[in-house]
C-alpha positions in Angstrom: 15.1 -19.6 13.0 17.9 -20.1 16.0 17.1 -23.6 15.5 18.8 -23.0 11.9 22.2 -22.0 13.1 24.5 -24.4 13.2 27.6 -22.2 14.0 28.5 -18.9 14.4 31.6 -16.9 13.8 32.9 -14.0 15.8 35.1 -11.8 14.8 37.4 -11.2 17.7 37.1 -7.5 17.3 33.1 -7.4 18.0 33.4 -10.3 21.1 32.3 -7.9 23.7 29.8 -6.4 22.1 26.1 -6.1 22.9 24.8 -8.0 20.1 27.6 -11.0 20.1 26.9 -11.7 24.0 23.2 -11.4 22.9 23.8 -13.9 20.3 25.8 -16.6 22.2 23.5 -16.4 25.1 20.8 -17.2 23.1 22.0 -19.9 20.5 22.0 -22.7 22.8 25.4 -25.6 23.7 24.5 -27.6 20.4 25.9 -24.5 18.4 29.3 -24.6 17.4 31.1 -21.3 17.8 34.6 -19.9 16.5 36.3 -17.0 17.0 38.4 -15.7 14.0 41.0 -13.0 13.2 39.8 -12.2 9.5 36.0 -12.8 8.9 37.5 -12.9 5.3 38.8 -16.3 5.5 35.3 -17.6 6.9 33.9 -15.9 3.8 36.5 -17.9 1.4 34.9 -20.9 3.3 31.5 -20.8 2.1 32.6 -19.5 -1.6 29.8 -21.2 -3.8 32.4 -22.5 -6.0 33.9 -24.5 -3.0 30.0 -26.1 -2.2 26.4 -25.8 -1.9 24.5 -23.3 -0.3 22.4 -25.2 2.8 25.7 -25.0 4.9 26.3 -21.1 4.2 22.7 -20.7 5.4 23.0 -22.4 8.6 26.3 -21.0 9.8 26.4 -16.8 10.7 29.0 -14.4 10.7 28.9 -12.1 13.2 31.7 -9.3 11.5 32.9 -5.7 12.1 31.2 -2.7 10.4 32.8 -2.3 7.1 32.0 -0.6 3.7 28.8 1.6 3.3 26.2 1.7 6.4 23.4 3.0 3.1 23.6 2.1 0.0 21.0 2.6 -3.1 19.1 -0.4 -4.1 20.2 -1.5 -7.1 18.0 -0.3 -9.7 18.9 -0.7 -13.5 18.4 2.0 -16.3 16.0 1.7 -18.4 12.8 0.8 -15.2 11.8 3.1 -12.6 12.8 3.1 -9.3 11.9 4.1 -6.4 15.2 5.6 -4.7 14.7 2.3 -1.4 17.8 3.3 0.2 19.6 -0.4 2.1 20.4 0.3 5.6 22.9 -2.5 5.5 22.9 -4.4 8.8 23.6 -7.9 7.3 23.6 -9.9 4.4 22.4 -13.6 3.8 18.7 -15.1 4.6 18.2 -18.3 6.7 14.5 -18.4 4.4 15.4 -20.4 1.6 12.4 -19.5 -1.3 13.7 -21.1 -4.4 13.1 -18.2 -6.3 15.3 -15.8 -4.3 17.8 -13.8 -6.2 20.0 -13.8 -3.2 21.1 -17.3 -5.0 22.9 -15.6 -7.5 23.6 -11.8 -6.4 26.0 -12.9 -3.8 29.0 -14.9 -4.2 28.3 -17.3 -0.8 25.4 -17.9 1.2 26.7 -16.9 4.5 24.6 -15.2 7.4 26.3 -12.1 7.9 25.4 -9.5 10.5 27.1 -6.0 12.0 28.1 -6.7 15.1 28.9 -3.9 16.7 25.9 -1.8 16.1 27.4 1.7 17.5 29.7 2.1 14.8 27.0 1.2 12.0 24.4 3.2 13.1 26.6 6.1 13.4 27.9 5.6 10.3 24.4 6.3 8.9 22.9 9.1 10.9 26.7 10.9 9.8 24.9 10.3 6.2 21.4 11.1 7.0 22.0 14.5 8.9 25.3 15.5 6.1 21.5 15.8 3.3 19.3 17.4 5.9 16.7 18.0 2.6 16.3 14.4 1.7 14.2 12.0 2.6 15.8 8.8 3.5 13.1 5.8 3.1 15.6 3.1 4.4 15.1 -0.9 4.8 17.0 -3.8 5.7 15.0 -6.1 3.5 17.2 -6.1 0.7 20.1 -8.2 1.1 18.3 -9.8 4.0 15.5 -10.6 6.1 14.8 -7.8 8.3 13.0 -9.9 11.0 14.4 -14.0 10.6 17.0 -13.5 12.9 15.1 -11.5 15.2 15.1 -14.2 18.4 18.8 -14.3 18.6 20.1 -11.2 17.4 17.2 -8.8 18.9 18.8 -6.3 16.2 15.3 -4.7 15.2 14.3 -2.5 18.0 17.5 -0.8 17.9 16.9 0.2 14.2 13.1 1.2 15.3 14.6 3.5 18.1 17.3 5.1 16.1 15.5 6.0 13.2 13.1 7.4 15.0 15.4 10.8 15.8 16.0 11.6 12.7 12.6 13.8 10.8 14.1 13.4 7.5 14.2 9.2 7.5 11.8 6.0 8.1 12.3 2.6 8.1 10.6 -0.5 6.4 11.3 -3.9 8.3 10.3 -6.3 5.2 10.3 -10.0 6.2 8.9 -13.5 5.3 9.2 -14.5 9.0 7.1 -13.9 12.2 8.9 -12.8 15.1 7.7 -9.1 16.1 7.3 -9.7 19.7 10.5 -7.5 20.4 8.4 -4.2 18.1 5.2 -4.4 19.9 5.9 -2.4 23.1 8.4 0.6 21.6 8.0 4.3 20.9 8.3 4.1 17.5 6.4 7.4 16.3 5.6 6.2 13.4 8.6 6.0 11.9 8.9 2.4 11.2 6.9 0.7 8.5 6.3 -3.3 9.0 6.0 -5.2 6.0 5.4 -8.6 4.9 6.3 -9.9 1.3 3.3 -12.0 0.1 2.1 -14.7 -2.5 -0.1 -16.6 -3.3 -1.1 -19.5 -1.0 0.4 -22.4 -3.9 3.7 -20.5 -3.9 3.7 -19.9 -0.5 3.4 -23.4 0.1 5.5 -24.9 -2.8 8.2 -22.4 -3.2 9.3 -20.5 -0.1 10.8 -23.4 2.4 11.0 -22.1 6.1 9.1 -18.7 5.8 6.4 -18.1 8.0 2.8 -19.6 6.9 0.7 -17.0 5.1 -2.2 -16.6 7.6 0.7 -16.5 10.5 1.9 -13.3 8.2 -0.8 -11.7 8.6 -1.7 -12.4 12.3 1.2 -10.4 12.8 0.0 -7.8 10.9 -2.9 -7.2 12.7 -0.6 -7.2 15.8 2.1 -4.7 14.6 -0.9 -2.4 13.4 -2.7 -2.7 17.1 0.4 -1.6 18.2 0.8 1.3 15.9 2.6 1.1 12.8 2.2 1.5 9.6 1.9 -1.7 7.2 2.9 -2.8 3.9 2.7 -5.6 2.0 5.3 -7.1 -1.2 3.9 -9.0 -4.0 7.0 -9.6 -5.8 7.6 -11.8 -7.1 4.3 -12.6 -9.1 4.0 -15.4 -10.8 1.9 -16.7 -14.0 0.7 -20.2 -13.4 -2.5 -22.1 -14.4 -4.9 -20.7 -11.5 -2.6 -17.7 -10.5 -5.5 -15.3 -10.9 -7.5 -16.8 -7.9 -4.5 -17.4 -5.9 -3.1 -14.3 -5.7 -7.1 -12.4 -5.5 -7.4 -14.7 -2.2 -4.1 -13.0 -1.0 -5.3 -10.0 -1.4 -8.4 -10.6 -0.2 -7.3 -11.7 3.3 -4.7 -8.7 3.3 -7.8 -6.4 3.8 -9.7 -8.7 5.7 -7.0 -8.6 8.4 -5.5 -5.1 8.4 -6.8 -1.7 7.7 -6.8 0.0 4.3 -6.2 3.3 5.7 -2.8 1.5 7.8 -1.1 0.5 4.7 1.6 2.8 3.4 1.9 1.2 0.0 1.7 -2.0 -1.7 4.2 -3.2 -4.5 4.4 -5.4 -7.8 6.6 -7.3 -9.3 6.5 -10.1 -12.2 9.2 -12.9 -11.7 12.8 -11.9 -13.5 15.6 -14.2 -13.3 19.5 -14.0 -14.3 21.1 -16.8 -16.2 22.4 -17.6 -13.2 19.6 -18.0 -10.9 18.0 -20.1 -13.7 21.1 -22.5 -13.3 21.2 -22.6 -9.5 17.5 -22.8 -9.4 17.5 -26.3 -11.7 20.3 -27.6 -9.6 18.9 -26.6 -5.8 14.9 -27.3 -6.6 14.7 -29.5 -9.9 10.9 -29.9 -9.4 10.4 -27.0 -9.5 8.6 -24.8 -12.6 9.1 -21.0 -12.0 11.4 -20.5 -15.0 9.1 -22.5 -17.1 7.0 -20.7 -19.2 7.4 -17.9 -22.4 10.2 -15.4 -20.7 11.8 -13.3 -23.1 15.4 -11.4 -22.2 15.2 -7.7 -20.7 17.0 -4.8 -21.1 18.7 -5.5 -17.8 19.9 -8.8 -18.6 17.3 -10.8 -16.6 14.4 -13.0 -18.5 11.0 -11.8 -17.9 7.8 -12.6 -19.0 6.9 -10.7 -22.0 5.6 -6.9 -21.6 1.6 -7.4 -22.8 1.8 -10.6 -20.1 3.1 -8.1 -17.4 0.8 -5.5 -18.2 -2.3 -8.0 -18.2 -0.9 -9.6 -14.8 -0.4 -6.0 -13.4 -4.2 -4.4 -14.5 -5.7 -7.7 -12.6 -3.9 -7.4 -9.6 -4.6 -3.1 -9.1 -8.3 -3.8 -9.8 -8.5 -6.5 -7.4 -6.6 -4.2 -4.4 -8.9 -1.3 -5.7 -12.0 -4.0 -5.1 -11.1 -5.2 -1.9 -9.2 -2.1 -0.3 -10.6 1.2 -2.4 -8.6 3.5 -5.0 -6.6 5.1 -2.0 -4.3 2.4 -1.8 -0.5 3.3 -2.7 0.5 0.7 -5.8 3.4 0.9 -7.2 5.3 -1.5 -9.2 9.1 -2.5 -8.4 11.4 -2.1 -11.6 8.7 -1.7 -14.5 9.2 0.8 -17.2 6.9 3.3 -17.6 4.7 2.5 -20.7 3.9 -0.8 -18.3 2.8 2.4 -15.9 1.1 4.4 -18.4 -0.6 0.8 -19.8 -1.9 0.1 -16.3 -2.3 3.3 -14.2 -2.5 6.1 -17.2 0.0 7.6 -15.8 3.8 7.5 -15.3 6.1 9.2 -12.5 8.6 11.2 -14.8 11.3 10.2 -13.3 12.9 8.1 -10.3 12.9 11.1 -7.5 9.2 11.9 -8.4 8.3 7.8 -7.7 10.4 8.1 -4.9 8.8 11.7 -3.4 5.0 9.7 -3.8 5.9 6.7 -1.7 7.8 9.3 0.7 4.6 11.8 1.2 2.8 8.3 3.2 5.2 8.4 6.1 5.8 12.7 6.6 2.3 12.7 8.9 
């Protein structure tokens, strides 16, 4: 992905520090770079009301820590959740799936990441060790991808050696991309989870432009769990197509044909949900392309989904072909479903967010 960058901003208050020189020395001449007082005015630059997003997602801002070091995941009232908290070391994903709700959640496409990695990090063990009873399941998969950056920035093994101090916390690194060379030598205890969003192979193919080939996914699987760590795998979105059912039971499949049931932490569902506004920059960006086609009917969250008995059908398939292939150990849970789609498919419901939360928690505390 440093092949992606066309220029990068520095924020003159973070030009000395270990991940800018990192950066720069890596990005090669044919970057442009620019140093600025107030990364605010970069941001103004790539507004999506001023343009598209391709040029957002090939420049980078590398910025100050500001704001909130953990945040919740934004979970909606009404589905279940499973209390992910956001270890937020940058925003913005030089991937570009046309499906990606990135599109719409944020007002510019910009490539942002914390620069000065002292100040952040503290920021959040001050959090961690304030609530010395919780359990903090933290990832940087949220607002971006934990790993696409990875040759220039080099920011991941720095997460996987902090985190590990700290008994009450682990981390997921959840990517689309490929570049886990830096991982496979640390002391990670454990406390790092690597996981890999999947779909199946016509999605994969059709649909998510510049992420790392599905059978290149999971050779680095198999690598991350030679060298130790847990796994997990992301099937969300899901999508209902004419032949989805044997495309995403070959996914599947090859998950357990290259990794280790007893390695993977959990797996999780989702159906495709869209915002209005997605739909619209979706139509505009990728006009061949079909995933808001189809019966969707609105949600209680304000997204368009595909109706509840559709869900529950897609759901029931997709845990009896990971209970074929893998056996009924296997953590599934489903990401923002309400729980008669969990009675309808498991028979049972967590009551409430913490106890989701506490189940997905209990596969990382050995």
């Amino acid at each position: 992905m440093i092949g992606a960058i066309r220029t990068i901003y520095v924020e003159k208050s973070v030009r000395d520090t270990q991940i800018t020189r990192r950066v720069l020395s890596r990005a090669g001449d044919y970057v442009r770079v620019e140093h600025v007082d107030d990364p605010q005015s970069v941001l103004d630059r790539f507004d999506l009301r001023r343009g598209g997003h391709a040029p957002g997602k090939q420049a980078l801002l590398l910025g100050d820590f500001r704001g909130d070091a953990i945040k919740p995941c934004p979970g909606m009232k009404g589905y279940l959740c499973c209390e992910y908290q956001i270890l937020n070391f940058g925003t913005g994903c030089p991937i570009d799936c046309s499906y990606c709700i990135l599109q719409d959640y944020f007002s510019n496409p910009l490539l942002v990441v914390q620069a000065n990695p002292d100040a952040f990090l503290a920021a959040a063990a001050q959090t961690i060790r304030s609530q010395p009873d919780r359990f903090f399941r933290l990832g940087t998969g949220e607002f971006a991808d934990s790993l696409a950056l990875e040759p220039l920035t080099g920011y991941a093994p720095l997460l996987v050696e902090w985190v590990r101090d700290f008994p009450n916390a682990i981390l997921e690194l959840k990517s689309k991309a490929t570049n886990i060379d830096s991982l496979l030598e640390l002391d990670h205890q454990r406390r790092t989870v690597c996981a890999w969003s999947l779909n199946s192979e016509e999605i994969t193919r059709n649909e998510e432009h510049k992420a790392a080939p599905l059978a290149d996914r999971f050779a680095a699987a198999r690598r991350c769990e030679a060298a130790g760590y847990r796994l997990a795998f992301h099937f969300d979105p899901i999508f209902h197509y004419p032949g989805w059912e044997q495309g995403y039971r070959d996914t599947i499949n090859r998950v357990f044909q290259s990794v280790s049931a007893q390695n993977i932490a959990w797996i999780s569902l989702g159906c495709f949900r869209y915002t209005p506004g997605l739909e619209r920059t979706i139509r505009r960006r990728f006009p061949k392309n079909r995933c808001t086609y189809g019966e969707f009917i609105p949600s209680g969250d304000g997204k368009m989904r595909y109706p509840q008995p559709l869900r529950i059908q897609i759901y029931r398939k997709m845990v009896n072909w990971i209970r074929e292939a893998g056996g009924e150990n296997v953590r599934v849970y489903f990401c923002m479903e309400n729980a008669k789609v969990w009675r309808d498919v498991m028979g049972v419901a967590p009551a409430d967010n913490a106890e989701l939360g506490s189940w997905l928690d209990a596969a990382c505390r050995d």
